[in-house]
C-alpha positions in Angstrom: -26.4 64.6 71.5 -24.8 63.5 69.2 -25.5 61.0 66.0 -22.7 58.4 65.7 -22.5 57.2 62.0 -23.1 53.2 61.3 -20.1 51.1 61.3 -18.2 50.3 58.0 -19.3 47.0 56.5 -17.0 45.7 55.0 -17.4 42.8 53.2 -14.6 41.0 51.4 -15.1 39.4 47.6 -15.3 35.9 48.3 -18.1 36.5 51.1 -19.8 38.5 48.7 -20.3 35.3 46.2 -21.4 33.2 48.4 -23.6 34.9 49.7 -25.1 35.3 46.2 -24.5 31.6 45.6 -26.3 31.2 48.4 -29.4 33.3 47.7 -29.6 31.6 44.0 -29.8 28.1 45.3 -32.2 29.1 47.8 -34.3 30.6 45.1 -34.0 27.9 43.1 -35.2 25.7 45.5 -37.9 27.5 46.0 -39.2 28.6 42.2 -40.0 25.6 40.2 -40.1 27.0 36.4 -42.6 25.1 34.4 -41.3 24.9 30.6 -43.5 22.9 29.1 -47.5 22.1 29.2 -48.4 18.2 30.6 -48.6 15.1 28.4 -52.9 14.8 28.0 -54.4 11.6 26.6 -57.9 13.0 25.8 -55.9 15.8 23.2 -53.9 12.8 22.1 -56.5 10.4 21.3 -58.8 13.6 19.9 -56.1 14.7 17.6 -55.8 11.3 16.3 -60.0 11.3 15.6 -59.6 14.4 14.0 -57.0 13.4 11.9 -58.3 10.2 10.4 -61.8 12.5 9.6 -60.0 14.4 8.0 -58.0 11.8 6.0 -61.4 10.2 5.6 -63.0 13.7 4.1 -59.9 14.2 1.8 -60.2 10.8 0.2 -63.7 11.0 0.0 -63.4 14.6 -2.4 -60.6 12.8 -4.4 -62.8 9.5 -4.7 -65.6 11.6 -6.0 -64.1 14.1 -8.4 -66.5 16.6 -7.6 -69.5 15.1 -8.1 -72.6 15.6 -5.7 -71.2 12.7 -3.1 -68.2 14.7 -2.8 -69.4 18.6 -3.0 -69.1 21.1 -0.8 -73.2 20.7 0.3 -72.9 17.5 1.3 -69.8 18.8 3.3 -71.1 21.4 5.2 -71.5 18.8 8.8 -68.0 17.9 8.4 -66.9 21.5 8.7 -69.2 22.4 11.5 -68.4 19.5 13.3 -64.6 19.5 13.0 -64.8 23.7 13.3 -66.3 22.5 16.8 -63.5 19.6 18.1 -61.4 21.7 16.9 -62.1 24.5 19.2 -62.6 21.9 22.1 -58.9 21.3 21.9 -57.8 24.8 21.8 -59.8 25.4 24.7 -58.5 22.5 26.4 -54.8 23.4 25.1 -54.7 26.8 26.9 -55.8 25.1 29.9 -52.8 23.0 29.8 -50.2 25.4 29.1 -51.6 28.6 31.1 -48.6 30.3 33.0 -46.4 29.3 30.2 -44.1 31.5 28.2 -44.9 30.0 25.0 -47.6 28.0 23.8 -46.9 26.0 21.1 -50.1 23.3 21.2 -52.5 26.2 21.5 -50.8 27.9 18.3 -51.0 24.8 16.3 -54.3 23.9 16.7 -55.0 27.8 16.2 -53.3 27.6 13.0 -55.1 24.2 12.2 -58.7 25.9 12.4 -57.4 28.5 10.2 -56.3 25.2 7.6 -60.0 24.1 8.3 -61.6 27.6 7.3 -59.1 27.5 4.2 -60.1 24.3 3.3 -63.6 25.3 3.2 -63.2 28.3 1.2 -61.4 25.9 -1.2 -64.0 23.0 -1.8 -66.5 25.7 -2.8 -64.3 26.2 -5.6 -64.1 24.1 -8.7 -62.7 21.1 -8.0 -58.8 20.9 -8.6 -56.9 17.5 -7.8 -53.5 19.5 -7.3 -54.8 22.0 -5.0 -56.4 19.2 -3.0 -53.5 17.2 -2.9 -51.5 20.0 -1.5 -53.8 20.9 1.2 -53.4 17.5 2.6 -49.8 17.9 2.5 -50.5 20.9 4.4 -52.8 19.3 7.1 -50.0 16.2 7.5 -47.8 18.4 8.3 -49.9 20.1 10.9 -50.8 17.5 12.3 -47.3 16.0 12.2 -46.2 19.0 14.0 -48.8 18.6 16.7 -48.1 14.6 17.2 -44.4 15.1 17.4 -45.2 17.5 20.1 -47.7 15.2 21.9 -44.8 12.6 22.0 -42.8 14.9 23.1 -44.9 15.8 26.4 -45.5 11.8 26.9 -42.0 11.2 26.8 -41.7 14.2 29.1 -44.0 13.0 31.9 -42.7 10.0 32.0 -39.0 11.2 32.8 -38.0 10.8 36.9 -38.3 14.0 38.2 -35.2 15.7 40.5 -37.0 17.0 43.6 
C-alpha cells in the first residue's frame, strides 16, 4: 500500500488576509481589554476626608508654631488614624484595578502613605515653617494627582459604551 502525500494547499495572498482580518475581528469581539480601573464614590468622597484632615492638621502646626497644641504628642491619633484610611483605600484601590496592567491609584495612595510616614518623621523635628510649607505643597500635589485621576474615571464611566 501505498501512502498518497496531502494535496497542495494553496492559498493565494488576498485569501490569506482575510482570513486574518477575519480571525482579529473575531478576537476582538470576543476579548474585551479593560484599560482602566471603575470610577468609585466611596474612594472619592474618602480622598476628599482625608484631604481636608490633612489640610486641617497642617494649619493647625502652622497656627501653633510648635507649641504643645501643635506638637508632635498631641499628633500621634492623627497619624494612626490617617496611617489606617489610608491603607483602607489602598486596599480598596487594588480591588478596583486587579487584572490591570498598571495601577496608577494603588501607586499614589502607596506613595501618599509614604508622604504620611515622612511627615511624621518631620514634626518630631524642630519646628521649621519652610519645611512645613513644602510638605503641603507636596501633599497638594498628591492629592491633586489622585483627584485628577478620580475625575478622570467619573468622566470615564459615564461615556456610552460601544458593545
Amino acid at each position: 500500500m501505498q501512502i498518497k502525500p496531502f494535496p497542495k494547499f494553496r492559498v493565494q495572498i488576498p485569501q490569506l488576509w482575510a482570513i486574518s482580518l477575519m480571525l482579529f475581528l473575531l478576537m476582538g469581539c470576543a476579548l474585551h481589554v479593560k484599560l482602566v480601573g471603575q470610577y468609585d464614590e466611596i474612594v472619592d468622597k474618602s480622598v476628599h476626608a482625608i484631604e481636608s484632615k490633612t489640610a486641617a492638621h497642617i494649619k493647625n502646626i502652622i497656627d501653633n508654631k510648635g507649641e504643645d497644641k501643635g506638637s508632635f504628642n498631641q499628633s500621634k491619633k492623627f497619624y494612626s488614624d490617617i496611617r489606617g484610611e489610608v491603607q483602607a483605600l489602598i486596599v480598596r484601590a487594588e480591588a478596583l484595578e486587579e487584572g490591570l496592567k498598571r495601577t496608577p491609584l494603588t501607586n499614589n495612595f502607596k506613595d501618599l502613605k509614604l508622604q504620611y510616614d515622612d511627615f511624621e518623621i518631620l514634626h518630631q523635628t524642630p519646628y521649621d515653617i519652610d519645611v512645613i510649607n513644602k510638605a503641603q505643597v507636596a501633599f497638594d500635589v498628591s492629592f491633586r494627582a489622585i483627584v485628577k485621576h478620580m475625575i478622570y474615571l467619573k468622566w470615564n464611566q459615564a461615556q456610552p459604551k460601544n458593545n
